[in-house]
C-alpha positions, 0 to 999 in steps of 0.5 A: 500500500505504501509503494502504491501510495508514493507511485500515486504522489510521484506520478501527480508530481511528475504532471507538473514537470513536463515542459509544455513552455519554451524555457526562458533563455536567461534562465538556466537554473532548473526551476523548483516546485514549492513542496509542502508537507504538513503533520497533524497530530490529534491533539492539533500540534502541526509540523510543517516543512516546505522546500522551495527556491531561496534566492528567488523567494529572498528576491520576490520572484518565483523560481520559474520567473527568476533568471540567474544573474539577478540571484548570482548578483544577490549570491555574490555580492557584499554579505550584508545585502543577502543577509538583510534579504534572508531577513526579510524572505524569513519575515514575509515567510512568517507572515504570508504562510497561514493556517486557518482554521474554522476556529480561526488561526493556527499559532507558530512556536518554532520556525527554522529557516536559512541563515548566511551561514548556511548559504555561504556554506552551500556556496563554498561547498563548490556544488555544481550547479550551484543555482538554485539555492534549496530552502527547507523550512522547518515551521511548528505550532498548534491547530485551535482545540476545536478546530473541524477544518483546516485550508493553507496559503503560502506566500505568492513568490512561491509560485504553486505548491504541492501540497501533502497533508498527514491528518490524524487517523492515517490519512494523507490528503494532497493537493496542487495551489496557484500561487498566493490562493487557499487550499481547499477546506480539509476535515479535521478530526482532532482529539478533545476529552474522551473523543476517538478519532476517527479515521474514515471520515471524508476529506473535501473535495473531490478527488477527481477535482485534485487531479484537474488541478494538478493537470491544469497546473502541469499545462500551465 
């Protein structure tokens, strides 16, 4: 069941890679997809990690739209430049990526995001290509107690996401975002008093609607 599962994820993944559009020839990075995954646990404690093009995000671009030497000028010149641009990349990420709840807002407690150190280390480390600069965020907080449903929003230079989410009971919910919009409502069943929860409750919306998403995404 699980390899079965993880062929399903790639094979959806995979549709948004194919190159339907010319490439633009300033541009000789290979583009990232946002990727987002997320646990929820049932008593409403979240894990949130997400990948995505550092440079590009830090330069208010998505890494489809972004050339190389606007991130090359950013990745070499004077250090306090790229680190007050870190700075800021990590404050819109904190401020842009939303948890809403039918009972209002998830909290954040934790976020770990890139720091100069670390990019001067991918830097040095002489990769080849070294553009893009991969991003993985690492965010925790907690859903409201009694919160039935839960949608997502990711900061529009992000471009779309695909977004995985682990839901208490077992299960696995995925769907592709435009940039900048809400996920769909996702049900949430999490764990209050003496509640058992439950693992076959339905999760919105159709699923043959996630994939015309992901093949509309792909065309796009």
């Amino acid at each position: 069941m699980t390899m079965k599962l993880e062929l399903v994820q790639w094979f959806r993944l995979s549709l948004l890679l194919v190159p339907f559009c010319p490439v633009n020839l300033a541009q000789a990075h290979p583009a990232i997809f946002t990727s987002a995954q997320i646990y929820i646990q049932p008593d409403g404690r979240y894990q949130l990690f997400t990948r995505f093009d550092l440079l590009a995000f830090a330069l208010q671009e998505t890494s489809a739209q972004i050339g190389d030497p606007a991130m090359n000028a950013l990745l070499d010149g004077p250090p306090e430049t790229l680190a007050q641009k870190i700075a800021e990349a990590r404050t819109n990420f904190l401020e842009q990526t939303k948890l809403q709840t039918d009972q209002g807002f998830g909290v954040v407690s934790r976020l770990k995001f890139p720091t100069l150190k670390e990019v001067d280390e991918w830097k040095a480390s002489g990769i080849s290509p070294r553009l893009p600069v991969v991003a993985n965020v690492e965010m925790d907080g907690r859903l409201p107690a009694a919160a039935t449903q839960v949608r997502f929003q990711f900061p529009v230079c992000l471009g779309a996401v695909i977004l995985t989410v682990n839901l208490p009971g077992g299960r696995t919910y995925d769907e592709p975002i435009d940039a900048g919009t809400l996920s769909s409502d996702i049900a949430i069943h999490l764990l209050q008093s003496n509640q058992v929860v439950s693992s076959t409750s339905e999760v919105s919306p159709a699923r043959s609607w996630v994939w015309l998403r992901y093949i509309v995404l792909g065309i796009e």
